[in-house]
C-alpha positions as CSV (number, residue, x, y, z in Angstrom):
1,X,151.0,166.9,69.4
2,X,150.4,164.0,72.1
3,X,147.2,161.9,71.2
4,X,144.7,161.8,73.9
5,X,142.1,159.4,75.0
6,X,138.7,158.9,73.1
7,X,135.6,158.0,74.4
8,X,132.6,157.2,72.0
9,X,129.0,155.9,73.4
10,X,125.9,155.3,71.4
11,X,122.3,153.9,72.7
12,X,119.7,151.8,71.1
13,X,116.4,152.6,72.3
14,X,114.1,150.5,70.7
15,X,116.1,147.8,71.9
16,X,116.9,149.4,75.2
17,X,121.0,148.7,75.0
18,X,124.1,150.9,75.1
19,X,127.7,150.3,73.8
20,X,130.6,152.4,74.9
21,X,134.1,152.7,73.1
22,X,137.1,154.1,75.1
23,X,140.8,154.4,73.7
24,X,143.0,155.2,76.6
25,X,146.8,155.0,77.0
26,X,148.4,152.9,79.5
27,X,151.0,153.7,82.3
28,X,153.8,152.2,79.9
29,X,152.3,154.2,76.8
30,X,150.3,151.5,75.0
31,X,147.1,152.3,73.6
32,X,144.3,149.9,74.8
33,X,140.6,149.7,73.5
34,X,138.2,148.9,75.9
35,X,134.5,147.9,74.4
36,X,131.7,147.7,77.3
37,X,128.0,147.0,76.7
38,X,124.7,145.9,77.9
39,X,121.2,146.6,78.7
40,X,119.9,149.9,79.6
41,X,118.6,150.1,83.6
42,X,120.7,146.5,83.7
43,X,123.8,145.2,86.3
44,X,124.7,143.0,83.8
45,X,126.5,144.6,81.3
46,X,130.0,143.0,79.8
47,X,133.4,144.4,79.2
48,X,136.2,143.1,76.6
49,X,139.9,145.1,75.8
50,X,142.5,144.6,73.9
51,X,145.6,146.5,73.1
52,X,146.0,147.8,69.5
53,X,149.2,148.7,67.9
54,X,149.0,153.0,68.2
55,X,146.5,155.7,68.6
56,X,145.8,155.8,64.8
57,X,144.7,152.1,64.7
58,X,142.9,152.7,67.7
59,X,140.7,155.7,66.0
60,X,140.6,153.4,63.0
61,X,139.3,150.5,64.9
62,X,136.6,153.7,66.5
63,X,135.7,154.8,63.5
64,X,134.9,150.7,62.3
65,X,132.8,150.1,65.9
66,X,130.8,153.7,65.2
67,X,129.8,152.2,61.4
68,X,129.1,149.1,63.0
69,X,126.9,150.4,65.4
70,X,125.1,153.1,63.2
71,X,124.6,149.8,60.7
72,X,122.3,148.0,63.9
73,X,120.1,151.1,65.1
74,X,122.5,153.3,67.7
75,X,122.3,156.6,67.9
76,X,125.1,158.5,69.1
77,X,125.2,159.6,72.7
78,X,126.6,162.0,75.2
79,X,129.8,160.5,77.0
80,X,130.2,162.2,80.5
């Protein structure tokens, strides 16, 4: 079975701020994580990837954001 991408997104509402995950393969099969996050309502928001090793590590590296975020007051949320 191929892997396929993964997108995880979680909110903070008290603090108004949102924090998406997505683990995507490339065009020459390497497995990127791409972290974006910012204010609610806000232009601003800030973008950082980085190419892990496969699609497991990536899901690791997931599952180690989601605890991460759970750990500061995000709830999970609804990806499009």
């Amino acid at each position: 079975m191929t892997p396929s991408a993964t997108q995880r997104s979680w909110i903070n509402p008290e603090k108004a701020r949102y924090y998406q995950v997505f683990l995507d393969q490339d065009l020459f099969g390497d497995w990127t994580l791409i972290k974006v996050w910012g204010g609610i309502g806000s232009n601003h928001g800030r973008m950082h990837s980085s190419g892990v090793a496969s699609y497991e590590a990536g899901i690791e590296l997931v599952d180690e954001i989601a605890r991460r975020r759970t750990r500061r007051g995000y709830r999970s949320a609804p990806t499009d």
